[in-house]
N, C-alpha and C positions, 0 to 999 in steps of 0.2 A: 472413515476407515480408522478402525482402531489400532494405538501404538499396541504393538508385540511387547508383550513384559522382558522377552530377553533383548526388545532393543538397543543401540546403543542411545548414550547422553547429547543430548545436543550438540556439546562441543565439539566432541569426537565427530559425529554427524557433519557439521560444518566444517572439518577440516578432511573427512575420508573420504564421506558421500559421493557416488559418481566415477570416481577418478582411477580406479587399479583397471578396472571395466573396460575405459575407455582409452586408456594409455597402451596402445600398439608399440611405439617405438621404445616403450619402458622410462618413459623421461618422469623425475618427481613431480616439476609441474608441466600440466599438459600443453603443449603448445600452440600456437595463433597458428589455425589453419586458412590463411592470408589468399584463399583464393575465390573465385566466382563459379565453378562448375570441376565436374569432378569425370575423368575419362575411366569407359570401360574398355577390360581386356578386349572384347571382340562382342558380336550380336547375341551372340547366347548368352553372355552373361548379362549384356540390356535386358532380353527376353526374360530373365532368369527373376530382373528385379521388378520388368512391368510386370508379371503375373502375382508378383506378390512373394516370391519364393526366397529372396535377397533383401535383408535388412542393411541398405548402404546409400552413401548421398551422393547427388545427382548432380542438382545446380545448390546455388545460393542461396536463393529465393524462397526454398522449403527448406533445407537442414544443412547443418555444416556440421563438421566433430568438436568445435571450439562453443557451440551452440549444446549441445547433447550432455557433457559432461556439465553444466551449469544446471540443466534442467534436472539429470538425476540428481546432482543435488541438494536441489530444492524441492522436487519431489520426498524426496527421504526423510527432508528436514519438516515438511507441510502432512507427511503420512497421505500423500496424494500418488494417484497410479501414473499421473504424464503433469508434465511443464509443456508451457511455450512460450520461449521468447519473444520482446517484441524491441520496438525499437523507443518506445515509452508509455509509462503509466496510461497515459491517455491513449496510448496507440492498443493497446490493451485491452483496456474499457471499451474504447468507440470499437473495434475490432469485433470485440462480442455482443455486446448490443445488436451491430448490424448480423452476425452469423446467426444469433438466435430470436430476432426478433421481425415474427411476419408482418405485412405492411398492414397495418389499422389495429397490431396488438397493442397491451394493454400494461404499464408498467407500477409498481407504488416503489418511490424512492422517501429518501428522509430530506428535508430540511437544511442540514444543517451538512454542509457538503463543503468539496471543493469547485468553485466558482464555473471552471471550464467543461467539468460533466455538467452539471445543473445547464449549462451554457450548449452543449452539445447534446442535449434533449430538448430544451426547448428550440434551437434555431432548428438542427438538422432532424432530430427524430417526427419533428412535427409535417415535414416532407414525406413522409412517408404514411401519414395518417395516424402515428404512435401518438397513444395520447399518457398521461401520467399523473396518478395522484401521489401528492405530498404529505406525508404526516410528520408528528415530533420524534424522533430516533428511538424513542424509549415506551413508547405510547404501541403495544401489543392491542390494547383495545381498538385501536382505529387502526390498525393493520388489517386487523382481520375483518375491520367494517370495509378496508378501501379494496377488497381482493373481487377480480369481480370475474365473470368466466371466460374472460379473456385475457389476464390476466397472464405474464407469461414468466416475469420472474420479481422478487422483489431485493432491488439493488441500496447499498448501505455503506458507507464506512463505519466503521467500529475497531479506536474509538474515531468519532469525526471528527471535521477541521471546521472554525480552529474550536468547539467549545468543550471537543473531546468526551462527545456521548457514548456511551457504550449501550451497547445491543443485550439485552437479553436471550441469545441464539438460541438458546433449544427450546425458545418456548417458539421465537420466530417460526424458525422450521418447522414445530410442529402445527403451527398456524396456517404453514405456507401448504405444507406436502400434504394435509389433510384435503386442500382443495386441486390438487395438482401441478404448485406453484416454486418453480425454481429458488432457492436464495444464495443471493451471489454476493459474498463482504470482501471489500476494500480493506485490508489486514494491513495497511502498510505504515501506519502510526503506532502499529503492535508489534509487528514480524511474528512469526512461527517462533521465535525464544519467546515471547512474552503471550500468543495465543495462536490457538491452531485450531479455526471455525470446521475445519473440514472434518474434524473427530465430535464436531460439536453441532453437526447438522448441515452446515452450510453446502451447497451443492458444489461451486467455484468460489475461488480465490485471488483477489489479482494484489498485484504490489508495483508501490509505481519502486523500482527497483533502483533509482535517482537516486534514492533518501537512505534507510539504515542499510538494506543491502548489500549496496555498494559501500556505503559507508565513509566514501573521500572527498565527497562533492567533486568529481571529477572523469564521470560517465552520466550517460540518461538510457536508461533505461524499463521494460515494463513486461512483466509476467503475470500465468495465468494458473493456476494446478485446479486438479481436479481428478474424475474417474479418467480410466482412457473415452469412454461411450461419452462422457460430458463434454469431454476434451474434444474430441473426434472435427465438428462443424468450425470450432474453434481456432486448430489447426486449417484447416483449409482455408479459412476465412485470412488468417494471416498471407498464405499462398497467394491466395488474389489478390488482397487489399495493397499489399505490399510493404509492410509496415516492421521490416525485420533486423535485428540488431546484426551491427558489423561484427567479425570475428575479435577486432581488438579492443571494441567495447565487451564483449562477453570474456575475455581472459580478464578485466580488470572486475569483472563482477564476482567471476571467480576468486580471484585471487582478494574481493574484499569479501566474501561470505568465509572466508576459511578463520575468519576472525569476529565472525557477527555476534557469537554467544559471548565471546568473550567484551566487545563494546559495548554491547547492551546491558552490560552487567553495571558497566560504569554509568551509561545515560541510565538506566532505573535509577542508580544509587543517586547519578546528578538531579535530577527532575525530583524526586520527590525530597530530596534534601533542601532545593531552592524552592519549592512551591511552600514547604512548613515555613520556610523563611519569609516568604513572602507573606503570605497569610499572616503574619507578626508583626506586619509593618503601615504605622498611620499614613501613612500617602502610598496605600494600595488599598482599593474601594475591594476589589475583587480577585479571587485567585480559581481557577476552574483546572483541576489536574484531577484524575480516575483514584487517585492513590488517598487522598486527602476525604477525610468522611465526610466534612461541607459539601462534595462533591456529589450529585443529583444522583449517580450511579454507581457509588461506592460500594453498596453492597455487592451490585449485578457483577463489578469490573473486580473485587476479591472474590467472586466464586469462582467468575469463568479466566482469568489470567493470573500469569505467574510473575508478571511486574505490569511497570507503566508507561517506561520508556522516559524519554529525554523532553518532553514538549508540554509548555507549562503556562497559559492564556491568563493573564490578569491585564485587569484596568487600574488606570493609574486614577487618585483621588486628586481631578485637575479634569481641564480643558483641550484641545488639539494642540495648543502652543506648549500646553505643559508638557504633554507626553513627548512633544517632538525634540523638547531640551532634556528630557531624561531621554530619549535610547542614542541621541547625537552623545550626550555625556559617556555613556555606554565604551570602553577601552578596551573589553576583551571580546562579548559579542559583536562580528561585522551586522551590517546592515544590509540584508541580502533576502532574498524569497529561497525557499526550499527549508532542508530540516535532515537528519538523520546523519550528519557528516560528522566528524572529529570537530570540527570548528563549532564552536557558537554560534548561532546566529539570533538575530532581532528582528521583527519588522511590525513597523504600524498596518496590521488590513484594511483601514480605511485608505492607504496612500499607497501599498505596495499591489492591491487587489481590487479596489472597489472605488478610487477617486472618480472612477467615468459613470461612476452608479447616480444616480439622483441620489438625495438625503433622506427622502423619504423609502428608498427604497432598500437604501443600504439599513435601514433603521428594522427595516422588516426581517433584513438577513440577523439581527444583532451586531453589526457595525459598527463600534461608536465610535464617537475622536479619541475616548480615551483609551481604545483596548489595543492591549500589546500582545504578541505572541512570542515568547523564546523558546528556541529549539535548543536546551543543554546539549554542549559537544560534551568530550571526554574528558576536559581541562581537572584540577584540583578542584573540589568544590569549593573549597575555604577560597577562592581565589577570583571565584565565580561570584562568589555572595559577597566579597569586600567588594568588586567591581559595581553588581547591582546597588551596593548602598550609599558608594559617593556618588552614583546617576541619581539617586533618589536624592 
């Protein structure tokens, strides 16, 4: 769906999107609708909303008002017809997978992922007869070799975790939709300020909404956009599975999107300010960030986005003990899993993600002892890069 030329700028978007709409009692921000089900005046007006005639919420478990105003938007900000809340990233993903995927279809994902979808395709989709093939995130030639006629959607981050490949979508798409084939991107190492896959072919969109979204490391959450007709199985599938965000996790997701354009502004600036730096430095072997030309998809990630975001993968020039006495040395990044908050954070994925792996198999994902992953928060950058160089 394409942006409208008179729309409005992001920022604006992130802070108005949704909200005059949806605010009945006229309050600035919209309130925590703090309850489990919702009573009608009398049976006509039940009657009024089964037939379809009544746009108004019921119970819990399908829509709330605290849930509605997030999803416009995020809608608005994605150029997507529907949002649906979930209760996380993964609640999200697995959520749809199961809504759209019949028992014995057929999926191509990429490689280079995060650990627990890869992980909930192989233990649970394999229950179901889904089988899946694997390519390199970048590699459109064996996309279009692994699409087969069963084939029901082909699933991706972009950019991924942690080695932050980016997609070439529209050639994806048109790879995919020539054969009749869904593509659904993981947007959430991007957000909608830095890339909007749904103006660029992509069918759905999900965001583990944890990370930049929310923005405070202090909610979990996970969303989906897309058409309403995409949307449609998707939503219900939430209904059943069960998998739905509480009202006062959705007011803090609110209330951090009304500020996402403007953090992102600083993680682009942080991330790619620390990755030049890094890339400069004789005890870093390697530096893997979208923004940097070293990088395998630099050209793909300066046509299709408008930054890079905060998250910045290098290996340290050293062994397991080395890297573990540089990110301990580490004073302003914590040492924590996740990504997209105001804080810094650091972690080794060999020890934060993958120690239960065998070595041989962590080697296969690109695992090493030495690779580090930092998430730039918002901090000063001068203050970020004094920190990384007395760890170094």
């Amino acid at each position: 769906m394409a942006k409208r030329p008179e729309a409005p700028g992001t920022s604006t978007q992130a802070v108005h999107a949704g909200q005059r709409d949806r605010s009945k009692s006229h309050a600035l921000t919209p309130p925590i609708h703090q309850t489990s089900t919702f009573w009608f005046r009398d049976s006509a007006e039940l009657r009024e909303f089964a037939e379809g005639r009544l746009d108004r919420d019921e119970y819990g478990r399908y829509s709330n008002p605290s849930w509605r105003v997030v999803q416009d938007k995020l809608s608005e900000l994605e150029g997507a017809e529907e949002t649906v809340l979930f209760s996380s990233g993964m609640a999200a993903a697995t959520s749809t997978f199961l809504a759209l995927l019949p028992r014995g279809g057929h999926i191509v994902v990429t490689n280079d992922c995060y650990r627990r979808t890869r992980q909930f395709i192989q233990q649970y989709l394999s229950k179901l007869d889904v089988t899946a093939t694997v390519i390199e995130p970048a590699d459109t030639a064996a996309l279009k070799d692994a699409l087969q006629d069963d084939t029901v959607f082909f699933f991706t981050e972009s950019p991924t975790n942690p080695y932050l490949r980016v997609i070439d979508l529209p050639e994806a798409a048109r790879i995919c939709h020539e054969r009749g084939v869904k593509v659904i991107i993981d947007g959430t190492f991007a957000t909608p300020i830095n890339h909007r896959p749904l103006e660029q072919g992509a069918d759905l969109v999900i965001h583990s909404a944890t990370k930049y979204l929310g923005g405070h490391n202090d909610l979990i959450a996970g969303t989906i956009s897309g058409s309403a007709e995409e949307i449609a199985p998707v939503r219900e599938a939430c209904g059943v599975l069960g998998g739905i965000l509480d009202p006062h996790a959705s007011y803090l997701l609110l209330r951090g999107m009304k500020t996402l354009s403007l953090r992102m502004e600083r993680h682009n600036a942080n991330g790619l300010a620390v990755a030049r730096w890094l890339e400069g430095q004789p005890k870093v072997r390697k530096v893997w960030y979208p923004g940097l030309e070293s990088h395998p998809d630099h050209e793909v990630a300066s046509r299709l986005m408008q930054g890079f975001a905060g998250v910045v993968t290098f290996e340290i020039d050293g062994d397991l003990e080395d890297t573990i006495r540089f990110t301990d040395a580490c004073r302003l990044p914590y040492i924590a899993p996740s990504l997209g908050g105001v804080e810094s954070l650091v972690e080794m994925p060999v020890l934060m993600s993958y120690w239960d792996y065998p070595a041989e198999e962590r080697q296969a994902y690109g695992i090493t002892d030495s690779l580090v992953r930092l998430a730039c928060g918002i901090e000063d950058v001068d203050d970020l890069i004094a920190d990384l160089s007395q760890a170094l």
